[in-house]
C-alpha positions as CSV (number, residue, x, y, z in Angstrom):
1,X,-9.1,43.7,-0.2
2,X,-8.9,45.4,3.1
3,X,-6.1,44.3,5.9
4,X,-8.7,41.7,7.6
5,X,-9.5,39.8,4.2
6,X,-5.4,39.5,3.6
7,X,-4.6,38.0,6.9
8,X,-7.3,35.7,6.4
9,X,-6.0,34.3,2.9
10,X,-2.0,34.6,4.1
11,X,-3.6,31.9,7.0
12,X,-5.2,29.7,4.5
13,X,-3.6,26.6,3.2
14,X,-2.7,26.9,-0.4
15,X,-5.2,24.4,-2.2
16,X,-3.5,24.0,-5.1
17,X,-0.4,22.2,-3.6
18,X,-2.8,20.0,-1.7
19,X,-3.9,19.1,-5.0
20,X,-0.7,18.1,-6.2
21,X,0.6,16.2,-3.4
22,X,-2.8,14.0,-3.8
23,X,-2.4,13.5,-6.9
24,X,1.2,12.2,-6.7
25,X,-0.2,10.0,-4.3
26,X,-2.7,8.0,-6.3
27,X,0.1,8.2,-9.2
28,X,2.4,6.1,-6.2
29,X,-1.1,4.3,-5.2
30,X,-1.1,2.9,-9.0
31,X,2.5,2.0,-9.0
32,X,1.7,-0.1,-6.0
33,X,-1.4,-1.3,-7.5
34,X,-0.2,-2.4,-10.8
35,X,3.2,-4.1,-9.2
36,X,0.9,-6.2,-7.1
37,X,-1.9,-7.5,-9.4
38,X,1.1,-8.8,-11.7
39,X,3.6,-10.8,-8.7
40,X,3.4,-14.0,-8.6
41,X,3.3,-13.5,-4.7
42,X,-0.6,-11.9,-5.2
43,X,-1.6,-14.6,-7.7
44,X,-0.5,-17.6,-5.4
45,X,-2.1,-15.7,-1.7
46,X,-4.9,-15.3,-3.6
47,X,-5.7,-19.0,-4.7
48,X,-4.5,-19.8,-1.6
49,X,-6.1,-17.3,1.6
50,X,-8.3,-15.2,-0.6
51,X,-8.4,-11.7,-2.3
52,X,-8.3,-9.5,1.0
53,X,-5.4,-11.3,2.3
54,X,-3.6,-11.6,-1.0
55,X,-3.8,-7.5,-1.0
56,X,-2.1,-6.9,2.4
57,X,0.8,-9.5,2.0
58,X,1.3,-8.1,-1.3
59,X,2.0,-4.8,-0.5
60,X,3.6,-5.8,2.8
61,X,6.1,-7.8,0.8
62,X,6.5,-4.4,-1.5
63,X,7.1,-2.3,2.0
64,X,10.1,-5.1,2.8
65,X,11.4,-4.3,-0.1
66,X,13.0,-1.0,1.0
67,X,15.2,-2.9,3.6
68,X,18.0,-5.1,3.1
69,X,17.5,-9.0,3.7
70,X,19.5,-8.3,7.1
71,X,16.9,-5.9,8.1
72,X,13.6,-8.0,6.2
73,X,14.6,-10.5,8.8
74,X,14.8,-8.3,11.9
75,X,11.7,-6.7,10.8
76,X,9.7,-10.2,10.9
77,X,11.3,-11.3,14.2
78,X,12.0,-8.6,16.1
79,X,8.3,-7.1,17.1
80,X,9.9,-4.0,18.9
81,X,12.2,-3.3,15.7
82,X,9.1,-3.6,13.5
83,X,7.0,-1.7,15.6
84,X,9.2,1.4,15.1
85,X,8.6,0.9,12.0
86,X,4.9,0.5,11.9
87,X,4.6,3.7,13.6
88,X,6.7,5.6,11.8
89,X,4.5,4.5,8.2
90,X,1.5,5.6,10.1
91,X,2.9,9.1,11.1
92,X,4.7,9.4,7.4
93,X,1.5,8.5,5.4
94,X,-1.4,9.8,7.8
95,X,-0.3,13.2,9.6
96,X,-2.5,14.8,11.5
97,X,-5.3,16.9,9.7
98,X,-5.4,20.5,9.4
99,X,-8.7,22.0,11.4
100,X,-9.2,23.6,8.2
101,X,-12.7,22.6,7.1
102,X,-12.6,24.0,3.9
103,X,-8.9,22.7,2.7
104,X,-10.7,19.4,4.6
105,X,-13.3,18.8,2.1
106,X,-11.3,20.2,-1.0
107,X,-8.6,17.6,-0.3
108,X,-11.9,14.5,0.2
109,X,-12.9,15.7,-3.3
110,X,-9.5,15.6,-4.7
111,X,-8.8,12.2,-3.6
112,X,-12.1,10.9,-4.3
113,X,-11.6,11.8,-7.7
114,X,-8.2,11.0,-8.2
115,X,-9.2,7.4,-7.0
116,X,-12.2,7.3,-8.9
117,X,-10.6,8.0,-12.3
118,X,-7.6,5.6,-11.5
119,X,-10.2,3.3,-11.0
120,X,-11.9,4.2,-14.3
121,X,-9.0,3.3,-16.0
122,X,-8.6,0.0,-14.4
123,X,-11.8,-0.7,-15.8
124,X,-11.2,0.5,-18.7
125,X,-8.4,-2.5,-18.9
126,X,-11.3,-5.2,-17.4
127,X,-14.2,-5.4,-14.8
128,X,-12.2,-7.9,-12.5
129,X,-8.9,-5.6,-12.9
130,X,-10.5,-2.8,-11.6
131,X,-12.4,-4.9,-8.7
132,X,-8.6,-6.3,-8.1
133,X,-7.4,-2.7,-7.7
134,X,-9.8,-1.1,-5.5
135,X,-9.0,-4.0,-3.0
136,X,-5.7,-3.5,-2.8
137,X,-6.3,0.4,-2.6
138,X,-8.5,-0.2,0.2
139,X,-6.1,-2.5,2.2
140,X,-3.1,0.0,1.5
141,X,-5.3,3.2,2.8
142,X,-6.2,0.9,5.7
143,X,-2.5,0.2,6.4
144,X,-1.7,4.1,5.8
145,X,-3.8,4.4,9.2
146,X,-3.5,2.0,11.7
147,X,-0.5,0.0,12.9
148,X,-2.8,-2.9,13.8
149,X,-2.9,-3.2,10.0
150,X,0.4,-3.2,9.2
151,X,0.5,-5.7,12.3
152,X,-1.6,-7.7,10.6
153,X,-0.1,-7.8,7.5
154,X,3.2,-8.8,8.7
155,X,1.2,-11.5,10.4
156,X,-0.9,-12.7,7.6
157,X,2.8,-12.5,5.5
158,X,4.6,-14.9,7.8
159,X,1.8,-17.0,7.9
160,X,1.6,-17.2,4.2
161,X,5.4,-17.7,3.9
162,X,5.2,-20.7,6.9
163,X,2.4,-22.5,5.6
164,X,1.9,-21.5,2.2
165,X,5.2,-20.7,0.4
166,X,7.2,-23.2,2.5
167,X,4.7,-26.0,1.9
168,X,4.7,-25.7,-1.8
169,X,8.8,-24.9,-1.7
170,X,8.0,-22.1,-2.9
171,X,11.3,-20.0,-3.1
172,X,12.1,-16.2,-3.2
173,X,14.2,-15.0,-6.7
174,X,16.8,-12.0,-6.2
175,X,16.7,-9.9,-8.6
176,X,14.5,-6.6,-10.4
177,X,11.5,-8.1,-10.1
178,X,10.4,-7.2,-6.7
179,X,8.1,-9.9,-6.0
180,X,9.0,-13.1,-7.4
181,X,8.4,-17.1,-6.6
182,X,9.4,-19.7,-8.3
183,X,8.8,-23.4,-7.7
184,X,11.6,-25.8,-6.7
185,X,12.4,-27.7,-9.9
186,X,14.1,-30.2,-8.7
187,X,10.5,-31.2,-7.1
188,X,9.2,-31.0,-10.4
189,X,6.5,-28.7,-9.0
């Protein structure tokens, strides 16, 4: 390799860390996947405002779960707070691209098939699982790129807490499992 050839490699990306940091990624992607086909909080949006909705309020509740209750509050009333916030998801989860065409369409093929064999396995499990899963992937990449999604999730979320959670007394649980709701009992609902 002459002088030329080595500056050009030194310059290139290493691939193979791109690789792994993608793959760690859909590994996360599952985690959030799998936590929000099972809440109780996806089932009930679901029934109630439909499969696309249910996805976004499921893993916005799973984002307000890194905050204390103090800061869950200021987050939902406090638009200026949250939309710190907002942006700083976006710019976290969706830096800008290197010009690197090549390390470009590597990565495209990396994720593509990193999502597409998460997805296999989902199906593996049941047709509807997997249909379940690559809705909520889509609204969480979605959300990864645009703070009018994430706007619109905390939207859609405080909507479904006013009139559907409130209206049906539904009522948050403390405790490990992160997305919780249990009806009143004393309502005998």
């Amino acid at each position: 390799m002459n002088q030329g050839e080595e500056d050009r490699v030194a310059g290139e990306p290493d691939l193979s860390l791109f690789t792994e940091v993608i793959s760690y990624s859909v590994l996360g992607w599952s985690l959030f996947v799998d936590t929000a086909i099972e809440s109780n909080i996806y089932r009930v949006a679901r029934e109630a405002m439909g499969p696309e909705v249910a996805a976004r309020i499921t893993l916005f509740r799973l984002y307000l779960e890194g905050f204390t209750e103090l800061e869950r509050q200021k987050l939902l009333e406090d638009p200026d707070y949250f939309l710190q916030y907002a942006f700083g998801v976006v710019r976290e989860l969706y830096p800008p691209h290197t010009k690197n065409r090549r390390t470009i369409q590597h990565n495209r093929m990396v994720f593509m098939g990193s999502i597409r064999r998460f997805l296999e396995s989902e199906r593996k499990i049941s047709v509807h699982r997997c249909h379940e899963a690559a809705r909520i992937l889509k609204a969480a990449s979605c959300m990864a790129r645009s703070v009018e999604e994430i706007v619109r999730a905390r939207d859609q979320y405080r909507e479904f807490n006013f009139r559907i959670a409130a209206q049906r007394n539904l009522q948050w649980l403390p405790g490990t499992d992160p997305l919780p709701l249990q009806l009143n009992a004393s309502l005998g609902l």
